[in-house]
Structure formats: structure tokens, C-alpha cells
N, C-alpha and C positions, 0 to 999 in steps of 0.2 A: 650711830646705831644705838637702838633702846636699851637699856638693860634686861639681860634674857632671863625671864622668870624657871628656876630650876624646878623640877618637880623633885620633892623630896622621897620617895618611894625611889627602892632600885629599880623595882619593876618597872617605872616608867620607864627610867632613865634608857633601860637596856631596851625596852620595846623600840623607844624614843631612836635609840641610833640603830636598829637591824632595819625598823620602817625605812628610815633615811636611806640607809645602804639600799635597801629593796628598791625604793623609788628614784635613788639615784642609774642603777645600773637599768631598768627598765626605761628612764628618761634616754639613755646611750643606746640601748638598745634600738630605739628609733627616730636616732639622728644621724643625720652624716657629721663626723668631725671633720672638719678642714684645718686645724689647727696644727701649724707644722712644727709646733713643741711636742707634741703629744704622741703617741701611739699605742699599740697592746701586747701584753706578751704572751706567750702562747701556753696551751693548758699546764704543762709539763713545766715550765718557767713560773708559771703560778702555784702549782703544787711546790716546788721546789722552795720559793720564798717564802709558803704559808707553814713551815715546816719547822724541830725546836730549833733548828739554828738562829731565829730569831731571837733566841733569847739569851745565844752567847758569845762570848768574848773568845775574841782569838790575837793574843800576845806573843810574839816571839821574843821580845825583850823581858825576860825572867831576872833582869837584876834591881827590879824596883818589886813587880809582882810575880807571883807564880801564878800557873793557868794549868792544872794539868788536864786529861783527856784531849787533847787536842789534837791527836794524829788524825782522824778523821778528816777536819779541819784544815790541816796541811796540806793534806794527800787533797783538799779538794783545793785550796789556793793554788797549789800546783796544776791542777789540771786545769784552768780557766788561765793560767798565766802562761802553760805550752799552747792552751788554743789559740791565744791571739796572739802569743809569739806567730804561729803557723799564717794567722787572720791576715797576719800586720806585715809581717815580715822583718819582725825587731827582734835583738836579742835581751832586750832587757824590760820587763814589762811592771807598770806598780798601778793596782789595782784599789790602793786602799782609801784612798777621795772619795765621799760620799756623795756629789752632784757637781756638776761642772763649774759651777760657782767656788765650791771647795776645791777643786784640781786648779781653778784659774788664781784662786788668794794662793798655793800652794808653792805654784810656779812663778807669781812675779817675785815671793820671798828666797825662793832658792837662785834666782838667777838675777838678783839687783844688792845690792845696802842701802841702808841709808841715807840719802842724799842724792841718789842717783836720781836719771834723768829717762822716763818712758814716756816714749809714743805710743797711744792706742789709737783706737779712733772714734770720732766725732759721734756721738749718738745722733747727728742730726744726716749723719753718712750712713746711717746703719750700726753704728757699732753699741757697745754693750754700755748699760748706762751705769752698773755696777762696778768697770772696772777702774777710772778715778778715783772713785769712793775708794774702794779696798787700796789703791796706790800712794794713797796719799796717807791714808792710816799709818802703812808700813813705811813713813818717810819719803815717799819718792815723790817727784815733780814729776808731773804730767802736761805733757803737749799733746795735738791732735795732729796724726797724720792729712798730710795735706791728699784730698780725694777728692774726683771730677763725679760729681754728684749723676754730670749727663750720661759721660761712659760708663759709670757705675765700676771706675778704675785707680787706680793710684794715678797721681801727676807726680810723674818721676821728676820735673823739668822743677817743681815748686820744693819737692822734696831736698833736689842735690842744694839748694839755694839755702834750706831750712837746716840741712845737717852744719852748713857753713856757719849757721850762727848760733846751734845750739847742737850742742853733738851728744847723742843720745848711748845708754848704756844698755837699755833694751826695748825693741819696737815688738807691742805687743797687739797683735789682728784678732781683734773679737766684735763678730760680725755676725749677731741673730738675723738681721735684716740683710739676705744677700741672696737677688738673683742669679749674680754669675761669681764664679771663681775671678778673682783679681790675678794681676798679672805677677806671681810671685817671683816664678824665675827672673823676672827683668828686676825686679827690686831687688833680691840678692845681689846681682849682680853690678846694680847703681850704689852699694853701700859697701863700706870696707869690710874686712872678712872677721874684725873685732867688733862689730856691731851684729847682738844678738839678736833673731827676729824668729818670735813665734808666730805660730799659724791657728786660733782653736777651731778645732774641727769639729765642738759640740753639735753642731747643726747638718755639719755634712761626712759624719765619722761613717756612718750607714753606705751612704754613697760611694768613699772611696772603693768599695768592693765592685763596682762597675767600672771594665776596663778601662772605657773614653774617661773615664774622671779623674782630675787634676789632686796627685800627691804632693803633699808638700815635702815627702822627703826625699820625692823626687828633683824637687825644685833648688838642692842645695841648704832644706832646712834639718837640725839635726835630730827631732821631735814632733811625736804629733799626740795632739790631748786634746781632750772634753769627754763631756755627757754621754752617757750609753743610752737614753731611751726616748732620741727623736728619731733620725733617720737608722741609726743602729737600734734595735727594738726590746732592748733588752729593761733591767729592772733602772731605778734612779739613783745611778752610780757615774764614777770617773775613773778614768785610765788613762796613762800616760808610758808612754812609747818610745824607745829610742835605740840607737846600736852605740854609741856613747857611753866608756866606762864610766869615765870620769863624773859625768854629767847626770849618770844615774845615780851614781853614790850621793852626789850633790842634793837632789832631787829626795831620795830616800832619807837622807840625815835631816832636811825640813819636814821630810810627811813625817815622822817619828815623832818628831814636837809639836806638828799641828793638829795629830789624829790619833786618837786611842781606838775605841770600836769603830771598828769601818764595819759593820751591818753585814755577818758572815751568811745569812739567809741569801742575801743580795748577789755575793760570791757564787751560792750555788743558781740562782737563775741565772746570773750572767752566763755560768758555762755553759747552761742549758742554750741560754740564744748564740752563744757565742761556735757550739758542734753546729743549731739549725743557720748557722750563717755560712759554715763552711762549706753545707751543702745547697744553699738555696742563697747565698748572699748576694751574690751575682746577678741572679735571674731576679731577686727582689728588689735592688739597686736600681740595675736597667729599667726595670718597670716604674719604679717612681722617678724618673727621668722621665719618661716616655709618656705620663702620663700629666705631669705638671704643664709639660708642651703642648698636649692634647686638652687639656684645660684652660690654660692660657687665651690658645686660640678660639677654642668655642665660645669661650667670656666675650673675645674681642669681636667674633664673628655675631654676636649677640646685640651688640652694640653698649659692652661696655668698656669702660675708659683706664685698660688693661694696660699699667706699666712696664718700662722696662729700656732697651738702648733703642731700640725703634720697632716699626711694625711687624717686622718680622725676626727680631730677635728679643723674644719676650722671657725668656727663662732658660735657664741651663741647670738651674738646680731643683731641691724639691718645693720652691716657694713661687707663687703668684701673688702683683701685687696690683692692686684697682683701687680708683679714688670713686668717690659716692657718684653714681651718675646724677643724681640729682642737687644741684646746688643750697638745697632748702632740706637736703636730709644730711645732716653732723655724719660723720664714722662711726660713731657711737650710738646713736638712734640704726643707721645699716644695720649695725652688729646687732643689734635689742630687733628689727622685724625680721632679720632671717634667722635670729634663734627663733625666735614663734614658730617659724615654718621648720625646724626641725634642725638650722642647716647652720655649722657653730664655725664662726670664722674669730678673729681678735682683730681691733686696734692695732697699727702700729706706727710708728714716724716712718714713714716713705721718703728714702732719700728724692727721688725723683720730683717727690710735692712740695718737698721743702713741710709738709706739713702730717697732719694722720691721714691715713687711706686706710685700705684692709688689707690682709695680711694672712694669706690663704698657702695651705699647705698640701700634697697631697700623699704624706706618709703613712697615715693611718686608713684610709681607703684602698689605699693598695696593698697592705699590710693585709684588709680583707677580701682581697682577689678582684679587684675591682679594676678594670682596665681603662683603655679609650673610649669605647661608646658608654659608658655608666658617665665618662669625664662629660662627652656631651650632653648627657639630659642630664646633669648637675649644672651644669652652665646653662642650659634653659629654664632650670627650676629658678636658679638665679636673678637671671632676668628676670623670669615674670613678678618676683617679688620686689625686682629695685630698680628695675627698667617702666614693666607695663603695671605696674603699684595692685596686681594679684594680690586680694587676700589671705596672710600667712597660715591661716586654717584653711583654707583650700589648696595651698600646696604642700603644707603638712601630711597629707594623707599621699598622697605623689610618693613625698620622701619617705613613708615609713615601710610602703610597698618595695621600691628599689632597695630598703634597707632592710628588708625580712628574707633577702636572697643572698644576703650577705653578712652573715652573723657570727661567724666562725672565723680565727686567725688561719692564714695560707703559707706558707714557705716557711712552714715547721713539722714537726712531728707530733699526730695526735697522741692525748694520751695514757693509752696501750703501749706506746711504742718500746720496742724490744729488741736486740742485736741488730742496733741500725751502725749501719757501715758509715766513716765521712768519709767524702771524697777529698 
């Protein structure tokens, strides 16, 4: 990249980035995001962040600093820690990890030493390509959970063989890339009860609020953590969850030394989506369920080459995944003409490809009230741009139409909103 010539005037400067801002948000304004990291938070979540808590520190450890003014502060940690006590159904809740990448370095330090030995999983399986890196910083040896790329499952059968020859201290499941819930119960249950196994649920924390969806703490696991702002739609924060005394003190005593400001602005949006979750969570869950399926199939009905364990079991979570229908067009080139036309997908290693495909999501369309038939004429706008090679400026104006009907966050409170009841 060139060297960016600054302009010395503040005035530019500051023109220089409201422009950016201005043209960023009007370029969102008409596109479809498919991006299943991504989503919005609602007006009331956004006043609540743009607010001075931005600008302060909230310490309850007064023997190194003192911090006064802070009851405000308190009184709102506490409320955002009873909501998702209520959300979660944990007694113990720590809020202070500033993105899921920070709750995940957080967690493998409070539940490993030195030397110890973790399984995550394979980036070429789905799993996170960051977390070796941070493992192996903190001293640990890392192996790859063994995983059946075609079930899109764990191989128990490779695993019970693998614990025999290298017996693990803690199996860590970080899975941005993941159509379906793996089979966690049966894994508990193939491994001894001293063999620690997290679950992160950055990608599908949103989802658990849909009754059919698979808990990991239901599954015999004693925690659940990640990222508050994909399928949960809140600001870009972490949370970590447990009924675990012992285990939260553990957990708390490493946040203490990995995290000073955890972004108290951040605190007060969370609570904000974290009340509009208690009362819409459910019915917004379901629907990005419901509507990743109904996108899925229209892609496939379209005739593209929509992955997954087979034809009719193409998704279970908020993610779709498709390899380029064209053999002469990269993933990357896809991704570069269906942003022309509006429509923002990413890159990603497709366990199924062995290679990159794309990597589509549907939590921010449904985030905007968008349901099943919006999924199907997305999956034809689709196609015409990577199936029947439709010029991107001609379906561009397609997408900005379906997108001027949908501009507004949905399964929140607008905001005016005033003695609103949770249910």
C-alpha cells in the first residue's frame, strides 16, 4: 500500500473522515450484507454506546488505583450481568473481554499452564486460525481435533485412539466456519470427566435463544463464551458464563490481569440488546434459522453448488456455504463481482472444499426484518450475477430496491421507547 499523503489542515482531516463515515454508511445502506460476523445494533444500543461512558474507566480493584464516581457504572454492570444471568441461565456471569478473541486468549490462560496440551481445531475443519497462535504464545502444545470434514462431525472413533497417545489438558472447539452443531454430547461422553472441553459460541451465542438449538451446557459442558455482535447483536464485546464457583473465580482472577478498561459504553449497549433479547430473542433466533434454510435451498434451487452433509441437509445454523459455480472464477474475484452488485459475502476455507468457497450468512438481514421470500430473490439476484454472469450494475439497482424496504433494525425497541415491560 502507497504512502497516504496527509493533508495538514484540520479541516481537512475532519471533513476527510465525516465524508468517509457519510459514504460509508450510505454505501450499507444499499447493500445486502451476507456477512455472518457482522450485524447492527439497534438505535437505543447505539445512543447508549455513543454516550460519555466512552470515555471511562470502571475499576473495582481500588488497591493499585482509585476510580471514584462509579456507582452509576456498577448499578449498570449489574444490570447487564442479572440480564444474561436471566438470558443464559448462569449464575455467574463476567462481562469484561472486549471481543471474542479476547474472551478466547482469556480462557485457554485460566484453564491450562504451561506445558500443557490442547486440542482445538484444524482451520482447514472450520476452526479458528487464531487460536494455535494465542496457544502456543501461552506455552501450550497444540494438536488438531480429529474431524470428518464430510459429516461436518467429530470422529469419535480417531479421537478415543488420539487421547491414547497424547492425552490432552484441554479440547478447545472454535468454529467460525460451522453449518451444523457437532455432536457435543457424544464427545463428553467419549472422554474422561478430567478432560476439560470448551465449546465457543461466538458465532452461534444469538442462536442459543432458539428453543430447537443445541446448548452446550446442556451437553455436560460447564461454560459457554464468545463474541456478543454476530448472531447475539449486540456491541463488540465478550461474555463468559457458567454455574461453576470455583471456575468463575478461576476465570475472573486471569480477566483481572489480562484486562483493565473493558469499554463501559459497551456495557451499557449490551444491556440494551441484551432486555431487546429477552423479549424478541427467541422469535429473532428462529428466524435466522429459518431463513439461512430458506436461502440455502433457493441458492441450491438456483443451481448453485451449495454445501453442506448432503442435498437436503444444507444448514442448521446461521451460515451458507457455496463454492464459485464457475471454475474460471477464484472466491475472491465472486466476492469482488457480487460486491459491485451490492451483495457483501467473504472468503472462507470450506471444510467441505478442502479449499476457499464463500461464506454467507444470514444474521444481519434478518436482524432487518427480512424473512423467506426476500431469502429467495437474494438467491436469484445471486445467481444471475455468478450463475448467468448478469451484469453487477444491473443487479445493483434490484438490490438497492429490496434494500430501501428494509432499513431499520427489527426485534428491538425503537428509540422513544419508554416503560417497556421484559418478558
Amino acid at each position: 500500500m502507497p504512502d497516504y499523503i496527509l493533508p495538514t489542515e484540520a479541516h481537512f482531516v475532519i471533513d476527510k473522515v465525516f465524508s468517509l463515515i457519510s459514504h460509508h454508511e450510505s454505501l450499507k445502506a444499499r447493500s445486502i450484507c451476507l456477512l455472518p460476523t457482522e450485524n447492527q445494533l439497534s438505535p437505543l444500543a447505539t445512543k447508549a454506546l455513543g454516550s460519555d461512558l466512552v470515555n471511562r474507566y470502571f475499576l473495582l480493584d481500588n488497591t493499585i488505583w482509585e476510580y471514584p464516581q462509579i456507582d452509576d457504572l456498577l448499578e449498570l454492570h449489574n444490570v447487564a450481568t442479572a440480564l444474561f444471568q436471566k438470558l443464559y441461565g448462569v449464575t455467574h456471569v463476567n462481562l469484561r473481554p472486549i471481543s471474542g478473541l479476547n474472551c478466547m486468549t482469556v480462557l485457554l490462560a485460566a484453564l491450562t499452564a504451561p506445558g500443557d496440551t490442547v486440542w482445538s481445531v484444524d482451520p482447514a475443519a472450520g476452526g479458528h486460525g487464531a487460536t494455535a497462535v494465542v496457544a502456543r504464545r501461552l506455552g501450550l502444545e497444540v494438536n488438531y481435533l480429529p474431524f470428518d470434514t464430510t459429516k461436518l462431525d467429530f470422529d469419535l472413533e480417531r479421537i478415543e485412539t488420539y487421547i491414547a497417545r497424547k492425552r490432552p489438558q484441554l479440547i478447545y472447539i472454535d468454529m467460525p466456519n460451522i453449518l451444523f452443531m457437532p455432536s457435543l454430547k457424544s464427545l463428553r461422553a467419549t472422554l474422561d470427566a478430567d478432560i476439560f472441553v470448551h465449546f465457543d459460541c461466538s458465532h452461534v451465542l444469538g442462536l442459543l435463544l432458539a428453543p430447537e438449538f443445541m446448548n452446550p451446557m446442556n451437553c455436560g459442558f460447564p461454560l459457554i463464551a464468545g463474541s456478543t455482535h454476530k448472531t447475539f447483536p449486540g456491541p463488540q464485546k465478550g461474555f463468559i458464563g457458567t454455574n461453576d464457583n470455583n471456575l468463575a473465580q478461576i476465570i475472573e482472577g486471569v480477566t483481572n490481569s489480562f484486562i483493565s478498561s473493558h469499554h463501559v459504553n459497551s456495557i451499557a449497549a449490551l444491556c440494551i440488546t441484551a432486555a431487546e433479547m429477552l423479549s424478541f430473542g427467541k422469535e429473532y433466533a428462529t428466524q435466522i434459522l429459518r431463513n439461512a434454510k430458506a436461502l440455502a435451498k433457493a441458492l441450491l434451487d438456483e443451481g448453485l453448488p451449495v454445501q453442506g452433509r448432503s442435498a437436503t441437509a444444507l444448514t442448521s445454523t446461521h451460515q451458507v456455504w457455496i463454492a464459485s459455480p464457475n471454475p474460471y472464477l477464484e472466491p475472491s474475484d465472486a466476492v469482488r463481482v457480487l460486491k459491485d452488485a451490492g451483495i457483501v459475502v467473504n472468503c472462507a476455507r470450506i471444510p467441505t472444499l478442502g479449499s476457499k468457497g464463500l461464506r454467507l450468512g444470514t444474521t444481519e438481514v434478518t436482524r432487518l426484518g427480512m424473512k423467506e421470500p426476500e431469502m429467495e430473490f437474494i438467491a436469484k439476484l445471486i445467481a444471475r450475477v455468478l450463475v448467468h454472469g448478469d451484469p453487477p450494475a444491473v443487479i445493483a439497482s434490484s438490490v438497492q430496491s429490496l434494500r430501501a424496504g428494509f432499513l431499520t433494525p427489527q426485534y428491538c425497541y425503537p428509540l422513544n421507547s419508554s416503560n417497556v415491560k421484559l418478558i
